[in-house]
N, C-alpha and C positions, 0 to 999 in steps of 0.2 A: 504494500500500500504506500503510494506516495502522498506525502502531504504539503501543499502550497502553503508558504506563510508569508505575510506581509516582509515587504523589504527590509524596515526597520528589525523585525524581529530575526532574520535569517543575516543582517547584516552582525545582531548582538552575537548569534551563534557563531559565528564566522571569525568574531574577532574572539571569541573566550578559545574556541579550537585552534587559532594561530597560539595564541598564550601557551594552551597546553602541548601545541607540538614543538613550541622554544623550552620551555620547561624540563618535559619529562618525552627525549624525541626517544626512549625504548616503547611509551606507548603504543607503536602503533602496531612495534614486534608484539604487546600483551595481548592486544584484541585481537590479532592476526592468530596465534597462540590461543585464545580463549573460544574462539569460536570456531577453528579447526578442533577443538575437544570436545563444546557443547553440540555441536552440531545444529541440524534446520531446527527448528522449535515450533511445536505447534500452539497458536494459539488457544490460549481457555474459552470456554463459550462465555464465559461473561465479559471478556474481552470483544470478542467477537460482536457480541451484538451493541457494544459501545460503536465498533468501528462500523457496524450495519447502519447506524442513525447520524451520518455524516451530516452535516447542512446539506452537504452536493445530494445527499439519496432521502432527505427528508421529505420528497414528493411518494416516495415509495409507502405503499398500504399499510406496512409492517412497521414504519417509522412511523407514522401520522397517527397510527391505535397505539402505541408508547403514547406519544407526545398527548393525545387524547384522556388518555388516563388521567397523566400527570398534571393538567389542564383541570381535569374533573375533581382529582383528589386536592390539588391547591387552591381550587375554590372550594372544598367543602369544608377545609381549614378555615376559609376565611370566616364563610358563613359563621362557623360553630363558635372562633372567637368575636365575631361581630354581635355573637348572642350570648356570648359570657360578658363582654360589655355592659349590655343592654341590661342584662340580670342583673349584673355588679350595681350598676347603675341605679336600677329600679329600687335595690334590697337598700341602698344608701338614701335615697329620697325618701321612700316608704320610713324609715327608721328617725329621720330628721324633722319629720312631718308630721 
């Protein structure tokens, strides 16, 4: 999976990776070294279905019922504290009155 990032941000990676290869130049033998041992690696699925709900594939049926949920359940958060409020509220004037 490739991922595009704004200039600014791929410019900050670019310069911490210059640092690190003036620094420490056996790194590149480590990773070379590191992942000649660990080999290909398969993603987890919960990995996986993070990378399923890219912005680029949020038009896709399977990202938009995620996004739907999370939609449903952040508003029924809000509701239930908009009516602890309201409660709070009410139990304070009632008792002042």
């Amino acid at each position: 999976m490739t991922v595009a990032l704004p200039v600014s941000e791929q410019y900050v990676l670019d310069v911490i990776e210059k640092q690190l290869r003036a620094e420490y130049p056996q790194l590149d033998l480590d990773f070379a070294s590191f992942a000649r041992h660990a080999g290909p690696a398969v993603m987890p699925a919960a990995e996986r279905l993070m990378a399923g709900c890219s912005a680029i594939s949020l038009a896709r049926r399977k990202c938009r019922a995620e996004a739907s949920v999370f939609w449903f359940i952040l508003r029924l958060m809000g509701l239930f504290l908009v009516g602890v409020l309201m409660t709070a509220g009410a139990v304070i004037a009632w008792s002042a009155g």
